[in-house]
C-alpha positions as CSV (number, residue, x, y, z in Angstrom):
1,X,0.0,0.0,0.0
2,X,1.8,3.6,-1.0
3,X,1.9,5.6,1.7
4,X,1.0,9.0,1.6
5,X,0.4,11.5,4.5
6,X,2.5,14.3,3.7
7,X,4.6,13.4,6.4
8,X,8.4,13.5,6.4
9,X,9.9,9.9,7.4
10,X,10.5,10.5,11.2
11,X,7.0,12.1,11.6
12,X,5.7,8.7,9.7
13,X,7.3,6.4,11.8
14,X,6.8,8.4,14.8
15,X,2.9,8.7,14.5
16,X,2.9,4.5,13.5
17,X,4.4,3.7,16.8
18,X,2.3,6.4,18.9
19,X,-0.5,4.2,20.9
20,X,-3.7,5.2,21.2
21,X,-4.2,5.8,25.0
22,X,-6.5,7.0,27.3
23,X,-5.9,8.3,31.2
24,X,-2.9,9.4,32.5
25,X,0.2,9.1,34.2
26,X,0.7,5.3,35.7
27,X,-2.7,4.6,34.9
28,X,-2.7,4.7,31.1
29,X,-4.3,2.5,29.0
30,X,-2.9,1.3,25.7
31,X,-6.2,1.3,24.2
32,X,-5.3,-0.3,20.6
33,X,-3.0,-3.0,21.9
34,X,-6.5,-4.4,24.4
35,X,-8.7,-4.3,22.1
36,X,-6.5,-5.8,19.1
37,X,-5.8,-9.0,21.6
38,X,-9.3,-8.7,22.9
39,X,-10.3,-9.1,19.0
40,X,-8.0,-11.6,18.3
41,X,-8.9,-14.1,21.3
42,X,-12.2,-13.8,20.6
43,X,-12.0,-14.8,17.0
44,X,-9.8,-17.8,18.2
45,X,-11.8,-18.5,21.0
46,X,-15.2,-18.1,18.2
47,X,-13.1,-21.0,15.7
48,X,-12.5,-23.2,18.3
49,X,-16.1,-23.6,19.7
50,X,-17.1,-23.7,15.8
51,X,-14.8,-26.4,15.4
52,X,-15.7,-28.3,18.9
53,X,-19.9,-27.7,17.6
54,X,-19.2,-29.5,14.7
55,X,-17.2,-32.6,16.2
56,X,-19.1,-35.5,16.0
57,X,-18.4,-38.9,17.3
58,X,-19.9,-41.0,14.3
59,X,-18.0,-39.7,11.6
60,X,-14.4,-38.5,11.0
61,X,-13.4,-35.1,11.4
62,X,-12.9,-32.6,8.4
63,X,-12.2,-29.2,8.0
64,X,-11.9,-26.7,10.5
65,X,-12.4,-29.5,13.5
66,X,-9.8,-31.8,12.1
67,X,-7.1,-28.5,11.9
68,X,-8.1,-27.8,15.7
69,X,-7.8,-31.3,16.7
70,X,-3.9,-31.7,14.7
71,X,-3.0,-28.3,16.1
72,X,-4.3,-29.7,20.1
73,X,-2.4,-32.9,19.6
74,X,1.0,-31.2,18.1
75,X,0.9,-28.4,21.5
76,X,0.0,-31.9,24.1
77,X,2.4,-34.0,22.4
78,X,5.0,-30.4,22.8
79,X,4.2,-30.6,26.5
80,X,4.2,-33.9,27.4
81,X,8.1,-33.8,26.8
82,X,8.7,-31.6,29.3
83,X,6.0,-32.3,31.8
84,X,5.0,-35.7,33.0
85,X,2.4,-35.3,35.6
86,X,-1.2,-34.8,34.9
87,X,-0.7,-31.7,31.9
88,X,-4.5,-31.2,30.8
89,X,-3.8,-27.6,32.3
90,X,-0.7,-27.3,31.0
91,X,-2.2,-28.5,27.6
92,X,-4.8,-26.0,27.8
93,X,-2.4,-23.1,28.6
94,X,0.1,-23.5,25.9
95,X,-2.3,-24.0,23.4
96,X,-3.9,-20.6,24.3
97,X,-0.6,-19.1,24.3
98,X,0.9,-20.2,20.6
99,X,-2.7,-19.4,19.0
100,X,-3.2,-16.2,20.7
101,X,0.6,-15.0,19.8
102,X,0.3,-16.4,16.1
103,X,-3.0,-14.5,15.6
104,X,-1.2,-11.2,17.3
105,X,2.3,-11.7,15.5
106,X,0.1,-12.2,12.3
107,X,-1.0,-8.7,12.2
108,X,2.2,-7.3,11.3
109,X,1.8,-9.2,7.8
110,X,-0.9,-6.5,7.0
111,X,-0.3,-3.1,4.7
112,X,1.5,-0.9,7.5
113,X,-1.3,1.8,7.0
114,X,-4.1,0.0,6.4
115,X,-5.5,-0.4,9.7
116,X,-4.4,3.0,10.8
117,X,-6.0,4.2,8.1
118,X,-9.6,2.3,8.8
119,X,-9.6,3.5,12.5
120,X,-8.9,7.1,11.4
121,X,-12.1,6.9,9.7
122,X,-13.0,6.1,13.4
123,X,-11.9,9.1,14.9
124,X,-8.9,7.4,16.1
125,X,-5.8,9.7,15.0
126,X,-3.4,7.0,16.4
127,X,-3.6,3.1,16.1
128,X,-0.7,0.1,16.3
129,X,-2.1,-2.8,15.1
130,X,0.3,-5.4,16.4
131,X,-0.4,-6.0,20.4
132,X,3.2,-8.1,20.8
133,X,5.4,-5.3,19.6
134,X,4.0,-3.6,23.1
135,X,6.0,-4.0,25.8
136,X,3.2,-3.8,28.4
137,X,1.1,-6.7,26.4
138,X,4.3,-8.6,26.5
139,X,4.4,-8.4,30.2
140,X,1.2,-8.8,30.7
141,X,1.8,-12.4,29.2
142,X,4.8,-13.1,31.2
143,X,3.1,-12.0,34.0
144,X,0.6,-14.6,34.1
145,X,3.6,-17.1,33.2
146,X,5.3,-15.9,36.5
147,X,2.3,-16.7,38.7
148,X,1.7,-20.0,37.4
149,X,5.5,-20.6,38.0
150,X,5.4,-19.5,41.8
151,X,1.6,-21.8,42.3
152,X,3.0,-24.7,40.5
153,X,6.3,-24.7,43.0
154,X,3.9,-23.9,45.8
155,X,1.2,-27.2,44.5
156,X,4.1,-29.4,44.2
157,X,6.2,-29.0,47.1
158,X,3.7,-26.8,49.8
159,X,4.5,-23.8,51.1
160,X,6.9,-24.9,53.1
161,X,8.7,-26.7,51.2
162,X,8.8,-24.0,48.6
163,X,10.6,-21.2,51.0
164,X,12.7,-23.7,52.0
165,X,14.0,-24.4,48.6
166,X,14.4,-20.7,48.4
167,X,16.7,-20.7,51.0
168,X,18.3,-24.0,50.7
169,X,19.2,-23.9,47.1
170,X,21.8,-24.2,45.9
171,X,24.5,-23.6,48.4
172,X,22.5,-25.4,51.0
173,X,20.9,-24.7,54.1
174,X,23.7,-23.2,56.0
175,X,22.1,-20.0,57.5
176,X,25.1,-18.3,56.6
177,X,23.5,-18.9,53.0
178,X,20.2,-18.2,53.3
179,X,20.4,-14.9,52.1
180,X,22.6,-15.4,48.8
181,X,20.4,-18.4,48.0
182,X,17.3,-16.4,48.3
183,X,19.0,-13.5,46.1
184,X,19.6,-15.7,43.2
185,X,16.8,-17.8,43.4
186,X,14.8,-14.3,43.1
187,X,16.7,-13.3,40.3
188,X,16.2,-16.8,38.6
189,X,12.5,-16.6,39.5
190,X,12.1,-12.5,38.0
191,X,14.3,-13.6,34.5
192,X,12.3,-15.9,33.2
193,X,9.0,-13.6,32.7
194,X,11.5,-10.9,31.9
195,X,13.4,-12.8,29.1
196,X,9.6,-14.0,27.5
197,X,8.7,-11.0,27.5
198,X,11.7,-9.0,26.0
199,X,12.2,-11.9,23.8
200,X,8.9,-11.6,22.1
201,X,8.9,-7.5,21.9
202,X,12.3,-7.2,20.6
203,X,11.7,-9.3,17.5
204,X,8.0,-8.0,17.2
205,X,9.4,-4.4,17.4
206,X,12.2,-4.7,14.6
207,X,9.9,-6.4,12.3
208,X,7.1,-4.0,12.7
209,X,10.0,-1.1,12.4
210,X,11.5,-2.8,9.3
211,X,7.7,-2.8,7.3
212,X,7.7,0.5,8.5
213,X,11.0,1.6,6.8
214,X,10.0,-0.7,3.8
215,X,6.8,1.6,3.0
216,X,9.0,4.5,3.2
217,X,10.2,4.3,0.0
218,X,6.8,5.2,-1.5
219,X,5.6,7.6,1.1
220,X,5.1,10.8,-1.6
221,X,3.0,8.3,-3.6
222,X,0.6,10.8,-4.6
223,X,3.2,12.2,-7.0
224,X,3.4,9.6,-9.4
225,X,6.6,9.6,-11.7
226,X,9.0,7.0,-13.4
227,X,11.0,7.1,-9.7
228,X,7.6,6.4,-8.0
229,X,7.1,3.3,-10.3
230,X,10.5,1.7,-9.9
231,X,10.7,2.5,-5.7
232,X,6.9,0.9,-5.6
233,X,8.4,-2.5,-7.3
234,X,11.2,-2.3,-4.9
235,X,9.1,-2.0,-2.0
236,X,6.7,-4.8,-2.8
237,X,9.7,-6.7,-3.7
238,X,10.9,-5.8,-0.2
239,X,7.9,-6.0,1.6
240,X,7.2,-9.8,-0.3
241,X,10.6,-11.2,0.7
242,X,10.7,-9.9,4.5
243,X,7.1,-10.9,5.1
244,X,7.9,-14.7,4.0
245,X,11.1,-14.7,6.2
246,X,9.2,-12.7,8.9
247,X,6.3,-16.1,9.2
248,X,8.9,-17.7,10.4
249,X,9.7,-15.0,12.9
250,X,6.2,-15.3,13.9
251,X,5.4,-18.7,14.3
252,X,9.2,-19.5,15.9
253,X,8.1,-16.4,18.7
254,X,4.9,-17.5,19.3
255,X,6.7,-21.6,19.8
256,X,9.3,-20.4,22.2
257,X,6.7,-18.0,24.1
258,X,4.5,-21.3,24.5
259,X,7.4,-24.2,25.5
260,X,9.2,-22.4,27.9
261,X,6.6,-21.5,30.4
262,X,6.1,-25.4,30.2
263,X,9.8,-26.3,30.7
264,X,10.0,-22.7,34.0
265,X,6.7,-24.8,35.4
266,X,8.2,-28.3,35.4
267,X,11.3,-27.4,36.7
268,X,9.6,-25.2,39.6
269,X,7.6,-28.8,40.2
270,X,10.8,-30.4,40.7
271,X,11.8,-31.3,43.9
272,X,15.8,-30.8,45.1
């Protein structure tokens, strides 16, 4: 799509990566990036009850039910290689996680402006499209990861047993040790959200940025020359190569984001 907002380049980068928020100070909302994943999980959530309605127990299943029932197999056969106790949970979760993150990641494969572009018409002056490529949405995730890390530990070994882990681990329960054991199990525990979610906004981020630098080279489209013509075949040309590349990009982020809060929950189930 040939972009053209009589903007210089800065100014057309600048106002893609603006959010459209509402309140103020530590209370602001990222309005675009809730209700683009509120969208999104709703439409998966919508697909899979349309594929669970039409499962039937007489006949084979086709179409839509027989994609969800490969994809539920492939993310249970993913987690019961790491986790070996009862993982319908688990099963549950991760699947949630690799659709969700697909179907956000995938947004970044759309025309840079054309979103932007339909919510103006909305009265929305600002509008990012892709929730991952927002820090806070990646936190949010990791967040949730994080607490199912600390109530896994907790299920598996009791309260008890968890704190004393904390400060038992893994220079043992010397008191003299209880403090430096508790320090890096703290920093052990406050990495792994951290490096899910950094993980998944750095790589969302650069794409996003590089689509955005791709549709620079039309962005006076309106003045249509022999220049115009040649940069608009180099930018599809561009824009064609980087998105196939960028799939993988998505569906490798969205793979990692759902194994390892498998493998952080295991582990935290482990007893030492």
């Amino acid at each position: 799509m040939i972009a053209d907002h009589g903007e210089s380049p800065t100014d057309y980068i600048t106002h893609h990566l603006t959010h459209l928020q509402a309140g103020s100070g530590f209370w602001t909302w990222n309005v675009d990036t809730l209700v683009m994943s509120a969208l999104l999980a709703f439409a998966i959530g919508l697909l899979f009850w349309l594929a669970a309605r039409r499962a039937r127990s007489d006949t084979a299943p086709t179409g839509l039910t027989l994609f969800a029932e490969h994809l539920y197999d492939w993310v249970d056969g993913q987690v019961s290689e790491t986790y070996h106790g009862d993982r319908r949970f688990l099963t549950s979760v991760a699947l949630a996680l690799f659709v969700w993150i697909v179907a956000m990641n995938t947004m970044d494969l759309l025309p840079v402006d054309l979103v932007p572009d339909l919510a103006s018409l909305a009265g929305a002056h600002f509008w990012r499209v892709l929730p991952t490529a927002d820090i806070n949405g990646t936190f949010s995730m990791a967040f949730v990861v994080f607490a199912l890390i600390i109530v896994g530990g907790v299920r598996a070994k009791g309260i008890g047993g968890f704190l004393h882990e904390w400060v038992a681990a893994p220079f043992g329960a010397n008191p003299l040790f209880w403090i430096p054991n508790a320090v890096l199990n703290l920093l052990e525990l406050l990495s792994k959200p951290v490096s899910l979610a950094m993980r998944l906004f750095g790589n969302m981020f650069a794409g996003e940025l590089l689509f955005l630098l791709i549709a620079l080279f039309t962005l006076d489209g309106a003045r249509l020359t022999d220049k115009t013509a040649i940069l608009f075949l180099v930018q599809v040309i561009l824009g064609v190569c980087w998105a196939i590349f960028h799939i993988l990009i998505v569906l490798l982020q969205a793979y990692i984001f759902m194994v390892l809060p498998v493998v952080y929950i295991a582990m935290a189930e482990e007893h030492h």
